[in-house]
N, CA and C atoms of all chains as a GROMACS GRO file, in nm:
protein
  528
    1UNK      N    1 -18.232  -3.023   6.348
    1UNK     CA    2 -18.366  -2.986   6.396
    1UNK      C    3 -18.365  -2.969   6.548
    2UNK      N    4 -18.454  -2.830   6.583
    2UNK     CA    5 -18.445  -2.858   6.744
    2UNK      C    6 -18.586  -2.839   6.772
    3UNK      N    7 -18.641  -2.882   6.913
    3UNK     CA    8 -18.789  -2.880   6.958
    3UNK      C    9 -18.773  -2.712   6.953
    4UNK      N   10 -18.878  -2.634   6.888
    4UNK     CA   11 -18.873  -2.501   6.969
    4UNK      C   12 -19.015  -2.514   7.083
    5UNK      N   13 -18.985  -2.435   7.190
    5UNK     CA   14 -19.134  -2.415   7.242
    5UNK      C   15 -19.194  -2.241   7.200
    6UNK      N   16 -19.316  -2.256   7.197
    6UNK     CA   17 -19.392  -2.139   7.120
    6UNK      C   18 -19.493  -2.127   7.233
    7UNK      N   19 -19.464  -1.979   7.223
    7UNK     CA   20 -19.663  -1.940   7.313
    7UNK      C   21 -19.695  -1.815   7.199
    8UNK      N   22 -19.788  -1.865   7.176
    8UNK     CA   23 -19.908  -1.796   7.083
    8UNK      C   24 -20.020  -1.755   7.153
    9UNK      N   25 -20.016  -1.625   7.147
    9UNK     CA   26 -20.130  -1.534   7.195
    9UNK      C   27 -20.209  -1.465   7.113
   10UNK      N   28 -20.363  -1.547   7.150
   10UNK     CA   29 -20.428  -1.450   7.020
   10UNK      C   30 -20.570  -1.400   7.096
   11UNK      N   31 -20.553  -1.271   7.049
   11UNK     CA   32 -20.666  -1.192   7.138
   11UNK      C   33 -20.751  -1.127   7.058
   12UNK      N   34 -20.874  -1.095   7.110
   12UNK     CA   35 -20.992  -1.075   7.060
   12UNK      C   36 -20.929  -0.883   7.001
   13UNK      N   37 -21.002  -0.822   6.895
   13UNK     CA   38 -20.979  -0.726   6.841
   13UNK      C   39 -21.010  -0.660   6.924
   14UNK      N   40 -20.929  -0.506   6.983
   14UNK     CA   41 -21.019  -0.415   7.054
   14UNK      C   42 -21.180  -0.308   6.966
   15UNK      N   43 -21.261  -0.302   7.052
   15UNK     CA   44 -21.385  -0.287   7.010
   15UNK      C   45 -21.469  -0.382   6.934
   16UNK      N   46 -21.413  -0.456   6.936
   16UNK     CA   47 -21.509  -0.631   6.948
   16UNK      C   48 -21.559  -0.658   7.087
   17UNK      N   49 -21.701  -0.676   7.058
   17UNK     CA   50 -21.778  -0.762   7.175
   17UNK      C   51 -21.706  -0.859   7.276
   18UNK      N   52 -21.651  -0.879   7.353
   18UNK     CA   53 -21.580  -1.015   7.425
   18UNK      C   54 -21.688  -1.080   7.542
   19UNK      N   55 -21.792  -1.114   7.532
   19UNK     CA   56 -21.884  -1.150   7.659
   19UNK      C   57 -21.812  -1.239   7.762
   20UNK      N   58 -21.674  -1.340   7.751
   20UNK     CA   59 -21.598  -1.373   7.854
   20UNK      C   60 -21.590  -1.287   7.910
   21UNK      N   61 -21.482  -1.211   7.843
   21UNK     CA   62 -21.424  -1.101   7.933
   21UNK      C   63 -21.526  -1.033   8.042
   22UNK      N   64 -21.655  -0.977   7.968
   22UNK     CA   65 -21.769  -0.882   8.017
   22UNK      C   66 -21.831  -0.942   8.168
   23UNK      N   67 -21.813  -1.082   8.130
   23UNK     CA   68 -21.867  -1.190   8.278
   23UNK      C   69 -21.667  -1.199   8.385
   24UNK      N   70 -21.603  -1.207   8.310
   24UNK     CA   71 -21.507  -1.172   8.457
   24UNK      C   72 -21.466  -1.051   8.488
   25UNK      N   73 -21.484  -0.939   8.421
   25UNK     CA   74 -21.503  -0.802   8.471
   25UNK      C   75 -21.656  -0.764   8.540
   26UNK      N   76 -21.743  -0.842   8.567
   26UNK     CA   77 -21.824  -0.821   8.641
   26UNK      C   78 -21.819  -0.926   8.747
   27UNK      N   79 -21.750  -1.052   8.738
   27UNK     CA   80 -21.746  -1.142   8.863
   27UNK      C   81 -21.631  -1.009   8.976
   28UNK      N   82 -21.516  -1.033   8.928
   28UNK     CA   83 -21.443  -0.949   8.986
   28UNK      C   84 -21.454  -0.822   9.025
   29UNK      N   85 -21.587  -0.732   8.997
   29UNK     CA   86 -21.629  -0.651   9.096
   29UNK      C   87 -21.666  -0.719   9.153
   30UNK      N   88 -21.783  -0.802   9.149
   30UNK     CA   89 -21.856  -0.842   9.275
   30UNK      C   90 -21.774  -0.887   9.402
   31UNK      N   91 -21.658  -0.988   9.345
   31UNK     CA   92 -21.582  -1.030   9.462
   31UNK      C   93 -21.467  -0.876   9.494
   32UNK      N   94 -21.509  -0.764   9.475
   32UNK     CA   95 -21.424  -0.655   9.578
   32UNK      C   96 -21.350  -0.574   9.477
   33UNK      N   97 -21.344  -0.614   9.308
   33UNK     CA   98 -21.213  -0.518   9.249
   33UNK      C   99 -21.254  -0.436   9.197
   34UNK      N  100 -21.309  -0.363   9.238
   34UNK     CA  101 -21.400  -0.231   9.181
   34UNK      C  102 -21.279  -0.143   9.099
   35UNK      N  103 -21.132  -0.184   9.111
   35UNK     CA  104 -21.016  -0.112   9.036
   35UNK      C  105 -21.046  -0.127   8.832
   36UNK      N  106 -21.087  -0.247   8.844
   36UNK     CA  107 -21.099  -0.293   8.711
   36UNK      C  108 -21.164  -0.223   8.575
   37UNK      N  109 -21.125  -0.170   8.501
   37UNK     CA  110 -21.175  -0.123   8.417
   37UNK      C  111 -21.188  -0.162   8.292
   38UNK      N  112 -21.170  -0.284   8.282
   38UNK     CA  113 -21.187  -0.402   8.139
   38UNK      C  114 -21.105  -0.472   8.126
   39UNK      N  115 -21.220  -0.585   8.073
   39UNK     CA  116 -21.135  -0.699   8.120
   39UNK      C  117 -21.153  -0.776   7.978
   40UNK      N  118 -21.073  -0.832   7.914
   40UNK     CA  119 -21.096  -0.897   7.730
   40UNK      C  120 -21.024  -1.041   7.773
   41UNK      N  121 -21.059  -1.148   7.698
   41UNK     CA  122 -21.024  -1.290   7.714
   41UNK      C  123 -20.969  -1.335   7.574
   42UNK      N  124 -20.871  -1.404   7.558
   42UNK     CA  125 -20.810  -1.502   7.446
   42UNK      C  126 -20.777  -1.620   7.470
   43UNK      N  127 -20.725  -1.655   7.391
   43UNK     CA  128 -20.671  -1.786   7.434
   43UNK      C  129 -20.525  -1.824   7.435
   44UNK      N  130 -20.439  -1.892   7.455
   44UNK     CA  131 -20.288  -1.876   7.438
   44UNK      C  132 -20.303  -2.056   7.430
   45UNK      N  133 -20.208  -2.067   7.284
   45UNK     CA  134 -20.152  -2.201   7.283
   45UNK      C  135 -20.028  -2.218   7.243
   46UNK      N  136 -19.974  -2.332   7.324
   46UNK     CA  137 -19.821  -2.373   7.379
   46UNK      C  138 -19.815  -2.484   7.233
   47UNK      N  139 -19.680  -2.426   7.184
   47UNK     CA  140 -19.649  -2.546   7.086
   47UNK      C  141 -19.508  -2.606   7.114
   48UNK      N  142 -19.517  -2.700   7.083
   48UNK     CA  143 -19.376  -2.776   7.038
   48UNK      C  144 -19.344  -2.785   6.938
   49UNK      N  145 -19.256  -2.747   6.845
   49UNK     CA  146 -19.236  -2.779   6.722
   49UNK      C  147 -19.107  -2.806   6.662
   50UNK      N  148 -19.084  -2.881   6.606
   50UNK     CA  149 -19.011  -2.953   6.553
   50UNK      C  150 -18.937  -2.803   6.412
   51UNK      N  151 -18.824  -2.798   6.436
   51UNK     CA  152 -18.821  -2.704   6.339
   51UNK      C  153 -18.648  -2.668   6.303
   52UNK      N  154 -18.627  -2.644   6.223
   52UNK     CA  155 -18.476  -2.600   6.154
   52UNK      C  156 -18.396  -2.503   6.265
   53UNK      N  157 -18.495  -2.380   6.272
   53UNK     CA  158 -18.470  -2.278   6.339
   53UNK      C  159 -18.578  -2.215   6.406
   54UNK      N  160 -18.566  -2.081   6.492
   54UNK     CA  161 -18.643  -2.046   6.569
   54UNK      C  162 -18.696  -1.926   6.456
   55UNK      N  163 -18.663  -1.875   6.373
   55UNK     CA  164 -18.754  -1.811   6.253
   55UNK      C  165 -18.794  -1.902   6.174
   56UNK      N  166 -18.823  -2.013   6.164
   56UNK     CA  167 -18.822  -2.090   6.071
   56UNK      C  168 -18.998  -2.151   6.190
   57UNK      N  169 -18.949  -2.172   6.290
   57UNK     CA  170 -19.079  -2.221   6.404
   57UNK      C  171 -19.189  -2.098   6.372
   58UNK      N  172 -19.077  -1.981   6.397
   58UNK     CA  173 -19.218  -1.838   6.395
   58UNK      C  174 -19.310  -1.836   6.301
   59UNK      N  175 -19.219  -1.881   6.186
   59UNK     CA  176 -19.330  -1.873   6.046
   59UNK      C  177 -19.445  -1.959   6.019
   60UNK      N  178 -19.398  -2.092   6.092
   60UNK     CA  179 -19.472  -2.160   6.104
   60UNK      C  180 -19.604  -2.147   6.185
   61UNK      N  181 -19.568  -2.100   6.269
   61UNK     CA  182 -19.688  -2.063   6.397
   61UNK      C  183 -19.776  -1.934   6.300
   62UNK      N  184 -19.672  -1.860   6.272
   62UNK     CA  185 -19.785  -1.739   6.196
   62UNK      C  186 -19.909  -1.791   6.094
   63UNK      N  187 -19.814  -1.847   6.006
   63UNK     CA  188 -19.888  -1.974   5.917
   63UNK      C  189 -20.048  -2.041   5.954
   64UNK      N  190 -19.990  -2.111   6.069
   64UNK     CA  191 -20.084  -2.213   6.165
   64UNK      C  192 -20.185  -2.088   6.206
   65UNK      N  193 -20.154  -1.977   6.253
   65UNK     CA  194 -20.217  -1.872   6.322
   65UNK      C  195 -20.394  -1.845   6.220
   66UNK      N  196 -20.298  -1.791   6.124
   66UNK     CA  197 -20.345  -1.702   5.975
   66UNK      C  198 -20.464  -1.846   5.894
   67UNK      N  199 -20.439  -1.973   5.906
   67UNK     CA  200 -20.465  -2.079   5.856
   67UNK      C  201 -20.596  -2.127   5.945
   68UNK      N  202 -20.539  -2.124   6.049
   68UNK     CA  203 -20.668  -2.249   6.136
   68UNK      C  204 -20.679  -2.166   6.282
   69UNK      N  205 -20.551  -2.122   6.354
   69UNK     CA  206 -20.579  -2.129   6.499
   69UNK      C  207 -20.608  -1.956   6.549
   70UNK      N  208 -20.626  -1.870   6.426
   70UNK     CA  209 -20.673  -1.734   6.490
   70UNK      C  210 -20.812  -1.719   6.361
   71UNK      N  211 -20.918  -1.651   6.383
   71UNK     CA  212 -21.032  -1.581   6.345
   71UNK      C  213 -20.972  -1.436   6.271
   72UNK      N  214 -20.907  -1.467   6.144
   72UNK     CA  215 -20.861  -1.319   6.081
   72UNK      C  216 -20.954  -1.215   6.099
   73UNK      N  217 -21.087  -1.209   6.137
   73UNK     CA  218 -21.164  -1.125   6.156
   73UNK      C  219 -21.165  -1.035   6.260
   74UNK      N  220 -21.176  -1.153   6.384
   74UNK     CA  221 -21.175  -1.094   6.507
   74UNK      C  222 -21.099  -1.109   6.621
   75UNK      N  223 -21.004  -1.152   6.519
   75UNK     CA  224 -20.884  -1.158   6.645
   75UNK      C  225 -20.734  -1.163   6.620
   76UNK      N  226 -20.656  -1.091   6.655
   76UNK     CA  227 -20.499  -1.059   6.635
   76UNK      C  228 -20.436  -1.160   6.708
   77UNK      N  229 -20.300  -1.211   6.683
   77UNK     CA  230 -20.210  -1.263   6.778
   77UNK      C  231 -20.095  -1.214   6.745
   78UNK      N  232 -19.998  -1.269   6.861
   78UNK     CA  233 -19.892  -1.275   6.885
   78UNK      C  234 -19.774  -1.401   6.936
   79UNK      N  235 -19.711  -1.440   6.842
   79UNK     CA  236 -19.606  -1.525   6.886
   79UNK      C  237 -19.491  -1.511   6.908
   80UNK      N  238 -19.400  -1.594   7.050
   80UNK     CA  239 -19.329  -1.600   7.087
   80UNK      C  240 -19.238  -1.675   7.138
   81UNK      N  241 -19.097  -1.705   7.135
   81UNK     CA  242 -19.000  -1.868   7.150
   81UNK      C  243 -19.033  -1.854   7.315
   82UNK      N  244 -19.061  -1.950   7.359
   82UNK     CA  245 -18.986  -1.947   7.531
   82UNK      C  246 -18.940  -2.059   7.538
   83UNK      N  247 -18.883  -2.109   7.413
   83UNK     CA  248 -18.755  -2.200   7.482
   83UNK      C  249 -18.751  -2.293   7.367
   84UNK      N  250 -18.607  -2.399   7.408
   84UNK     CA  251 -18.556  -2.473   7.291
   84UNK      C  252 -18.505  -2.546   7.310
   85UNK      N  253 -18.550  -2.682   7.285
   85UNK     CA  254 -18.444  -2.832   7.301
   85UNK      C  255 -18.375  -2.869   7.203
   86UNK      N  256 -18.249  -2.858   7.211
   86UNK     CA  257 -18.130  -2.937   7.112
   86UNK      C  258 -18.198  -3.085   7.118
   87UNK      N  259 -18.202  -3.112   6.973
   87UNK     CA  260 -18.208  -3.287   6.950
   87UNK      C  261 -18.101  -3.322   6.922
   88UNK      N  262 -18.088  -3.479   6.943
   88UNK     CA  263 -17.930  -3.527   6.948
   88UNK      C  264 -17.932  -3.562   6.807
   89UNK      N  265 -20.316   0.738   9.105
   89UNK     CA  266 -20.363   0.622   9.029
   89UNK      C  267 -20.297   0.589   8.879
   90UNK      N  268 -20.258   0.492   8.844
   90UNK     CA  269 -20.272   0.520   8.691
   90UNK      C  270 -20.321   0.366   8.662
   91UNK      N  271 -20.339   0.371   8.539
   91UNK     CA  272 -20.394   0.260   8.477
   91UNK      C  273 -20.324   0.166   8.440
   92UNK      N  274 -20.318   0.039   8.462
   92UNK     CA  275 -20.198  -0.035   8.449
   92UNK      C  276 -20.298  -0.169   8.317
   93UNK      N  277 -20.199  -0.157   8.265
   93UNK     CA  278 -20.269  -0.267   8.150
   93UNK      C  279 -20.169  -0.393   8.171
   94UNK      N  280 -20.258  -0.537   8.217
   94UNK     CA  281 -20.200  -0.641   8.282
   94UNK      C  282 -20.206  -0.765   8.166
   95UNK      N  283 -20.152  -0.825   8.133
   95UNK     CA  284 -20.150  -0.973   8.076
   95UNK      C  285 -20.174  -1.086   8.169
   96UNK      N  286 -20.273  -1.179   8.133
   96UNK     CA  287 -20.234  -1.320   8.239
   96UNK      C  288 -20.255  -1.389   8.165
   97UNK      N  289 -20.121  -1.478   8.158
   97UNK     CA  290 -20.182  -1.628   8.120
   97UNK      C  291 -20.195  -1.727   8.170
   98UNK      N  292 -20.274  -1.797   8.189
   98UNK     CA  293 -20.352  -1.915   8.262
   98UNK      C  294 -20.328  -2.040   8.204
   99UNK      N  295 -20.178  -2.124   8.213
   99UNK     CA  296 -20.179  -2.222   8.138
   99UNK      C  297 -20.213  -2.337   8.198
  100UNK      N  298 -20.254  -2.446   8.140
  100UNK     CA  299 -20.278  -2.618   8.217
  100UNK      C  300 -20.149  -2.689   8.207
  101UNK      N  301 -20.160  -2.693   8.397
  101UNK     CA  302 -20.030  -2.771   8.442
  101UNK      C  303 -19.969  -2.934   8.324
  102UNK      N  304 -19.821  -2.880   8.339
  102UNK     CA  305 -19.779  -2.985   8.312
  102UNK      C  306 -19.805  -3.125   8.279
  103UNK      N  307 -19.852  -3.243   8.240
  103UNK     CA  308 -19.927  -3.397   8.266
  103UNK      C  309 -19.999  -3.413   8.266
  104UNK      N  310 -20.106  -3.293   8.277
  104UNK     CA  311 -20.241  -3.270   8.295
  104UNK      C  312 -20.318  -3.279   8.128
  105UNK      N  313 -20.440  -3.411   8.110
  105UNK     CA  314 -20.457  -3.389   7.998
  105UNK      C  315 -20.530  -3.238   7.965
  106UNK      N  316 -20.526  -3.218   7.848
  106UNK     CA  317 -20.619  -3.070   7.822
  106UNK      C  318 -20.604  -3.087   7.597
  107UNK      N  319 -20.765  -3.138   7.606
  107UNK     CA  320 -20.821  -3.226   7.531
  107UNK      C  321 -20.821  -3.100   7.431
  108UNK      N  322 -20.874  -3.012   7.434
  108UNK     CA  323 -20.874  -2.905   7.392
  108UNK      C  324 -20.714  -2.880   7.264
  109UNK      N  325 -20.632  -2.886   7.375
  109UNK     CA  326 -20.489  -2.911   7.286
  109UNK      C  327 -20.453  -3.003   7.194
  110UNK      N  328 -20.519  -3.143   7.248
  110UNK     CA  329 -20.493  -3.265   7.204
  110UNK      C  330 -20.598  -3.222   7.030
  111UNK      N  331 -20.714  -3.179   7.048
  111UNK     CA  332 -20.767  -3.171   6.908
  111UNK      C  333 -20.708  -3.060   6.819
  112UNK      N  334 -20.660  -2.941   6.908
  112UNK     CA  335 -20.559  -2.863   6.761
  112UNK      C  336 -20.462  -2.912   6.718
  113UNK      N  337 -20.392  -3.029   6.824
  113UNK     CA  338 -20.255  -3.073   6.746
  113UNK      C  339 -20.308  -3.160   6.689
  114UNK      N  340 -20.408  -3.273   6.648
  114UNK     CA  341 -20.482  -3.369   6.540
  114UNK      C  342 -20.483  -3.265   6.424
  115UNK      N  343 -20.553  -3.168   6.463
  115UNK     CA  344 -20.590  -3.084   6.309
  115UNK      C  345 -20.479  -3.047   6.250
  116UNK      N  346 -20.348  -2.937   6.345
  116UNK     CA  347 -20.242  -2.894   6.244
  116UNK      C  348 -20.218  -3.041   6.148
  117UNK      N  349 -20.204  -3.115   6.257
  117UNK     CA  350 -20.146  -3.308   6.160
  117UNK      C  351 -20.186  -3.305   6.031
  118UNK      N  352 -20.339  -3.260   5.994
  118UNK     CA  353 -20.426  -3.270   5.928
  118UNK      C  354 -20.378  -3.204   5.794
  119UNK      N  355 -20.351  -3.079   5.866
  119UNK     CA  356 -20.332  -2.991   5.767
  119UNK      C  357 -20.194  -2.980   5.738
  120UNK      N  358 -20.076  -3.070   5.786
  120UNK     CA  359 -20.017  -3.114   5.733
  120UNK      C  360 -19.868  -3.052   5.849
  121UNK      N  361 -19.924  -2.991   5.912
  121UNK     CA  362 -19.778  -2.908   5.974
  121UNK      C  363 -19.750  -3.054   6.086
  122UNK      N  364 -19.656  -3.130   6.071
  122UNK     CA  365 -19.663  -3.300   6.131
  122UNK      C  366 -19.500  -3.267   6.144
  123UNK      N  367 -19.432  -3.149   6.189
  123UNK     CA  368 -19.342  -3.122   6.303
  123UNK      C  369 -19.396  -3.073   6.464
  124UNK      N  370 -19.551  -3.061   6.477
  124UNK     CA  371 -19.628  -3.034   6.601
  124UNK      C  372 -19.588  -3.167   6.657
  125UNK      N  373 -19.516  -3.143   6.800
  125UNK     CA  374 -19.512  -3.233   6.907
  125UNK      C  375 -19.625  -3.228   6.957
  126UNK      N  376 -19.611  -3.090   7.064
  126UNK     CA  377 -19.774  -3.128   7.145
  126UNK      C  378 -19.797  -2.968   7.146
  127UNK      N  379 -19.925  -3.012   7.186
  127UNK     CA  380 -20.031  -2.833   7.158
  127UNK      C  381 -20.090  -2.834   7.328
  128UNK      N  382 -20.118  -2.751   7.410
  128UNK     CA  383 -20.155  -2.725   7.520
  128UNK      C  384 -20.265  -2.583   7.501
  129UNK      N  385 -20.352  -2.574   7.534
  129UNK     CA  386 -20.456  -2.398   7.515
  129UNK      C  387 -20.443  -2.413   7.665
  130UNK      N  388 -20.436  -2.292   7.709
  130UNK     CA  389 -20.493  -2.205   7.848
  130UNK      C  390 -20.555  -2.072   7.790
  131UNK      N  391 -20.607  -1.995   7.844
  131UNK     CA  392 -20.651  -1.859   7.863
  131UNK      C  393 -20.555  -1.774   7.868
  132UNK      N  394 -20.580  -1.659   7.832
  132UNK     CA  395 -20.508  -1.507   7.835
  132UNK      C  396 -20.592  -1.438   7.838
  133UNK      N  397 -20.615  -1.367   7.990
  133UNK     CA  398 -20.690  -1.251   8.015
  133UNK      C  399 -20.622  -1.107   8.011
  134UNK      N  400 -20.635  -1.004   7.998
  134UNK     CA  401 -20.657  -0.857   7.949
  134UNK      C  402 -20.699  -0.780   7.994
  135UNK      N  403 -20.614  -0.738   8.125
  135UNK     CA  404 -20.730  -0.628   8.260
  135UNK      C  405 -20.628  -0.512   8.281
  136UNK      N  406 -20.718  -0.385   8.225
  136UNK     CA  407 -20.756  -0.287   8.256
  136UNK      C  408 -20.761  -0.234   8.364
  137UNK      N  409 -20.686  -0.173   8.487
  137UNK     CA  410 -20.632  -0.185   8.618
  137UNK      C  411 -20.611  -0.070   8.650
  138UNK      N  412 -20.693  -0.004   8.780
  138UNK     CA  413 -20.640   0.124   8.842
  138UNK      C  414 -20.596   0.112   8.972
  139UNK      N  415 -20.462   0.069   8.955
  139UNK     CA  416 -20.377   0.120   9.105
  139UNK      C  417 -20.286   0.193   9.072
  140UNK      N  418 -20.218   0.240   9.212
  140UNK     CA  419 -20.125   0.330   9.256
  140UNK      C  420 -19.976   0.269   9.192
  141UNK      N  421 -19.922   0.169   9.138
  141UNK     CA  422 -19.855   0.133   9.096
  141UNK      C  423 -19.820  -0.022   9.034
  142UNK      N  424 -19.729  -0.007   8.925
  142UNK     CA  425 -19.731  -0.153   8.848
  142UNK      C  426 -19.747  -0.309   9.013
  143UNK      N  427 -19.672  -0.286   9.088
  143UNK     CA  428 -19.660  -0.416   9.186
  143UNK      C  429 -19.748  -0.414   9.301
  144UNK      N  430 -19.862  -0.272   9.280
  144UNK     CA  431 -20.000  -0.292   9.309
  144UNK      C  432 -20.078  -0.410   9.245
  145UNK      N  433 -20.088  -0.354   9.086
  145UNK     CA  434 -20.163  -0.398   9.004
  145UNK      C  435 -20.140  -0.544   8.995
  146UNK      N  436 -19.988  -0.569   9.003
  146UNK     CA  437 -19.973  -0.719   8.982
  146UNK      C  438 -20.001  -0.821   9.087
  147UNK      N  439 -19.973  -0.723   9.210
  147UNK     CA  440 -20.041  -0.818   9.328
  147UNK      C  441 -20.152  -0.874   9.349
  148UNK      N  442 -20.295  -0.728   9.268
  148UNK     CA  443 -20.379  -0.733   9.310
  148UNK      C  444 -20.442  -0.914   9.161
  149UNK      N  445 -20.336  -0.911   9.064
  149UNK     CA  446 -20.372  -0.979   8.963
  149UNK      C  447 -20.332  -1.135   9.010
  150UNK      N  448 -20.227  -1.120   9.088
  150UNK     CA  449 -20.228  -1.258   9.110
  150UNK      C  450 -20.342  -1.300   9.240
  151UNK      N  451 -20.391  -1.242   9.348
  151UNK     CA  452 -20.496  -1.257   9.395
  151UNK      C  453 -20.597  -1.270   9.338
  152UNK      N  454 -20.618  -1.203   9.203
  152UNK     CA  455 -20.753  -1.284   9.128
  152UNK      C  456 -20.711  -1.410   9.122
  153UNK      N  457 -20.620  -1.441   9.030
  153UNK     CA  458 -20.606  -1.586   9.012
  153UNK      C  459 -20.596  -1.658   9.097
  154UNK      N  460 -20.565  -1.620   9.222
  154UNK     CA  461 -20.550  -1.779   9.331
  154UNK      C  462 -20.734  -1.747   9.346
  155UNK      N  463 -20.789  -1.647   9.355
  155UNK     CA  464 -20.908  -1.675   9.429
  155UNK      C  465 -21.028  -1.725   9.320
  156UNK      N  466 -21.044  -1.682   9.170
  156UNK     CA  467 -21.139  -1.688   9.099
  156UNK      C  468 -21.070  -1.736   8.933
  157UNK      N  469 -20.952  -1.645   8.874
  157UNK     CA  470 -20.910  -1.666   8.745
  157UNK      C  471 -20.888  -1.812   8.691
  158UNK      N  472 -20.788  -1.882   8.787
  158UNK     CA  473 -20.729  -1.964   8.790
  158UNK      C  474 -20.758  -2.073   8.857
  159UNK      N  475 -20.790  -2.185   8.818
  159UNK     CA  476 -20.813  -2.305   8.925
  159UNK      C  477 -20.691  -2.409   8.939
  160UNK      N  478 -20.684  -2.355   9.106
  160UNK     CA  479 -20.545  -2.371   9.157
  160UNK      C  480 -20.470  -2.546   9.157
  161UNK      N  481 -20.564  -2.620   9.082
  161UNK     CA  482 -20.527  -2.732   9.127
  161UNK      C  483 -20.511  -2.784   8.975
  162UNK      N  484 -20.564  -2.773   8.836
  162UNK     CA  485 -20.496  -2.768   8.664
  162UNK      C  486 -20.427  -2.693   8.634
  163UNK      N  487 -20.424  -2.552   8.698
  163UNK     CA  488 -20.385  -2.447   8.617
  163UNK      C  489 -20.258  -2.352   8.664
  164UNK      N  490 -20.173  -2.270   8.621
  164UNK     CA  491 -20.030  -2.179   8.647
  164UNK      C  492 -20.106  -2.061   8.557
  165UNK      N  493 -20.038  -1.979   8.645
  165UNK     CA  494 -20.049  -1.826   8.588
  165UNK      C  495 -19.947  -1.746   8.570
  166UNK      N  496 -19.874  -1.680   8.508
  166UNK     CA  497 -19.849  -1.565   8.467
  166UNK      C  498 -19.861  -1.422   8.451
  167UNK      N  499 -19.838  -1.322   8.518
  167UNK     CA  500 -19.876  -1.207   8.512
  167UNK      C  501 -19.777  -1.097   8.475
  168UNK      N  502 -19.813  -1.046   8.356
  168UNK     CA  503 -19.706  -0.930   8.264
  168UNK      C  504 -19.792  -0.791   8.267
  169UNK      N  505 -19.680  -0.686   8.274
  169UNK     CA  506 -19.748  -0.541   8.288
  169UNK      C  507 -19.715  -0.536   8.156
  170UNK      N  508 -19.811  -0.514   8.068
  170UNK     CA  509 -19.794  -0.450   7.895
  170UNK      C  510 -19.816  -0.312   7.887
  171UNK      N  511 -19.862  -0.269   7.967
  171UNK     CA  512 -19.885  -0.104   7.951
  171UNK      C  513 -19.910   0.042   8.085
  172UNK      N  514 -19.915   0.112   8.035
  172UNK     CA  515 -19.952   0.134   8.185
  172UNK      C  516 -20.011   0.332   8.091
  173UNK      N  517 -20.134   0.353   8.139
  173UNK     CA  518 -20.170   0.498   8.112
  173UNK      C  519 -20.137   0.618   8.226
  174UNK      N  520 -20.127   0.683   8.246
  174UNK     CA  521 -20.127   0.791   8.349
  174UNK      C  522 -20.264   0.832   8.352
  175UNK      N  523 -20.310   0.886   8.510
  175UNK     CA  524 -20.430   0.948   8.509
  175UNK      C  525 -20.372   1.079   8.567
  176UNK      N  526 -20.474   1.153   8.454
  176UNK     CA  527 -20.460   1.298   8.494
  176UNK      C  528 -20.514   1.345   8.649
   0.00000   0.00000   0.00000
């Protein structure tokens, strides 16, 4: 078994409402970035997981994703390893 | 100009509690996935960007975050170019 580390990114559907986003694409004009042309918010969570392998972690996270930690409705993710501790 | 499509993620420093995490990793427990070490959430913002080039755009992204995205004293950021449009 090794720790994998996971970042899971799950973001709001495009053409879904995001009112975060809508309030820091309007803070950030105000403070000067008039460049900005939309701005959408998610959330990203860091896992540790205990796991066989690093496809074996992914599935899990998809799992976890599809199960509890993404809104199949309105929101997509994406997971990814950024890293891995050998256990002794 | 072209349009540069930016990723940030906004994670909570290291040691730092972030309670938020602490209750998704209770629940996976729950639901049974009890290879979760530890769970951490930050933000992932999604900006829509018109400069003159990608290490415009990223400059201008990490200046959000020291000044407004990010609060410089819980939080680390990240900034990825995922896309980029051409303007005609």
């Amino acid at each position: 078994m090794s720790q994998i580390h996971l970042e899971i990114r799950i973001k709001p559907r495009p053409g879904l409402l995001n009112p975060e986003g809508k309030a820091i694409h309007h803070a950030l004009q105000s403070l000067g970035w008039d460049g900005v042309d939309d701005a959408r918010v998610g959330k990203v969570v860091y896992l540790d997981l205990d796991a066989p392998s690093e496809s074996d972690a992914i599935e899990a996270a998809h799992a976890m994703c599809r199960k509890f930690l993404a809104n199949p409705v309105t929101e997509d993710f994406e997971v990814s390893v950024v890293g891995k501790t050998a256990d002794a």
